[in-house]
C-alpha positions as CSV (number, residue, x, y, z in Angstrom):
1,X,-26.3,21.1,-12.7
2,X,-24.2,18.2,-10.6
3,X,-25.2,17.5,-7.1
4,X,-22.6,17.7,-4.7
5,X,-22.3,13.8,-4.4
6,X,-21.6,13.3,-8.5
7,X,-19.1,15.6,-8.2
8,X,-17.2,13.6,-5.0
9,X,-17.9,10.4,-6.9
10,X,-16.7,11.6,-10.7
11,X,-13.5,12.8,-8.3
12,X,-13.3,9.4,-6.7
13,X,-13.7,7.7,-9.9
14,X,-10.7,9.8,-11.8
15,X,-8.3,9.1,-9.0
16,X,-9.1,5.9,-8.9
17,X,-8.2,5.6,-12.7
18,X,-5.3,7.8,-12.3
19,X,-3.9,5.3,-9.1
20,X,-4.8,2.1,-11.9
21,X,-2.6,3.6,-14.5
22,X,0.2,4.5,-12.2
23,X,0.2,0.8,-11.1
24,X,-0.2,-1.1,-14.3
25,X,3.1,1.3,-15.7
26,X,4.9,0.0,-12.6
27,X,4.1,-3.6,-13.1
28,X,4.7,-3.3,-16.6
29,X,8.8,-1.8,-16.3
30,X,9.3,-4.2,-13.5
31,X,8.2,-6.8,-16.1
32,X,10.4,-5.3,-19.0
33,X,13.3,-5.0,-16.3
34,X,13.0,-8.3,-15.0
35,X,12.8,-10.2,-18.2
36,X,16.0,-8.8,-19.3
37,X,18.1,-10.0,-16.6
38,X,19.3,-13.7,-17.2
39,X,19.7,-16.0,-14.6
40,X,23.3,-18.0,-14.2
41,X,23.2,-21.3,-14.7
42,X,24.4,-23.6,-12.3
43,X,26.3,-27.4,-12.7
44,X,24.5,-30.1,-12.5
45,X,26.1,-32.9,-10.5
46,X,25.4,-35.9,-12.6
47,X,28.3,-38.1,-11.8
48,X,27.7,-38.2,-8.4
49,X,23.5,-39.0,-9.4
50,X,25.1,-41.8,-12.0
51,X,27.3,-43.9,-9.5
52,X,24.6,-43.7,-6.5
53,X,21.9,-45.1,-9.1
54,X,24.1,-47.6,-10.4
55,X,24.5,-48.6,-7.2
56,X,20.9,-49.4,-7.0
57,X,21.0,-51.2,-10.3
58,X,19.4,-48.5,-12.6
59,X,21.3,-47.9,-16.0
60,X,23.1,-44.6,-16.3
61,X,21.2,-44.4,-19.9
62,X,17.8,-44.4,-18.2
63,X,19.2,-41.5,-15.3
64,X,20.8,-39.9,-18.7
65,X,17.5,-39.5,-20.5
66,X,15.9,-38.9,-17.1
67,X,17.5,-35.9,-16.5
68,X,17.8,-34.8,-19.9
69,X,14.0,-34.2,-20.0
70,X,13.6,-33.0,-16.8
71,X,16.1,-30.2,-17.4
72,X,14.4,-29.0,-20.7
73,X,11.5,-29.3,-19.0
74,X,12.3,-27.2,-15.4
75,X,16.1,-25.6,-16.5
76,X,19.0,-26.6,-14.8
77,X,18.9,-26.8,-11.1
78,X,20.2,-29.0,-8.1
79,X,17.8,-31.7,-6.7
80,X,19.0,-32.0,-3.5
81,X,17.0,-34.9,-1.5
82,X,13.9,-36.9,-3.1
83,X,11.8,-38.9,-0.1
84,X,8.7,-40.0,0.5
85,X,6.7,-37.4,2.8
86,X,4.3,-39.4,5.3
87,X,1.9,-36.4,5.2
88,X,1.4,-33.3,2.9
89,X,0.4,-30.0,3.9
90,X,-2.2,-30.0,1.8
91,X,-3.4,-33.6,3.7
92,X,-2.4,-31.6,7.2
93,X,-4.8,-28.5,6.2
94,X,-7.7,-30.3,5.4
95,X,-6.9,-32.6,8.7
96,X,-7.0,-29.2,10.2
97,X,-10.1,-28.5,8.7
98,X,-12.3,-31.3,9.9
99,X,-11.1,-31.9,13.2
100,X,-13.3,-31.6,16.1
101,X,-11.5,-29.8,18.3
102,X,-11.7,-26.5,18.0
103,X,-8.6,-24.6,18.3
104,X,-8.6,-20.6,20.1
């Protein structure tokens, strides 16, 4: 009744749902495990942030508020340096891209 190639492709076909399921039941406990584990906080130094601004003549209400809202927005972490980068690597890739010299 089935030709030889159905019954290779109904085989392919059920492994390839069996290998699916397998995966999306892996993804789905690392997910469960993952979400239960809670990440430590860490100190913010906001002091040291305060007396370097007011140095520069900012209020330490305005660096308050500041970094109020960006810690509800991105959780608490540690901003280590803020500068102005002359070029992006999204600016260096398409550079990259449009140059003229092609590169082996």
């Amino acid at each position: 009744m089935f030709s030889l190639a159905t019954m290779k492709a109904l085989q392919i076909y059920g492994i390839s749902i069996v290998i699916s399921m397998i995966v999306a039941v892996l993804i789905k406990v690392l997910v469960t495990v993952t979400s239960r584990v809670k990440p430590t906080a860490k100190a913010v130094e906001a002091p040291q942030m305060l007396a370097q601004a007011s140095a520069e003549g900012i209020s330490g209400e305005v660096i308050a508020a500041i970094s109020s809202a960006i810690t509800v927005v991105t959780g608490p972490h540690r901003i280590l340096h803020i500068a102005e980068s002359k070029r992006s690597w999204a600016s260096q890739g398409r550079a990259a891209q449009h140059s003229h010299q092609p590169r082996h």
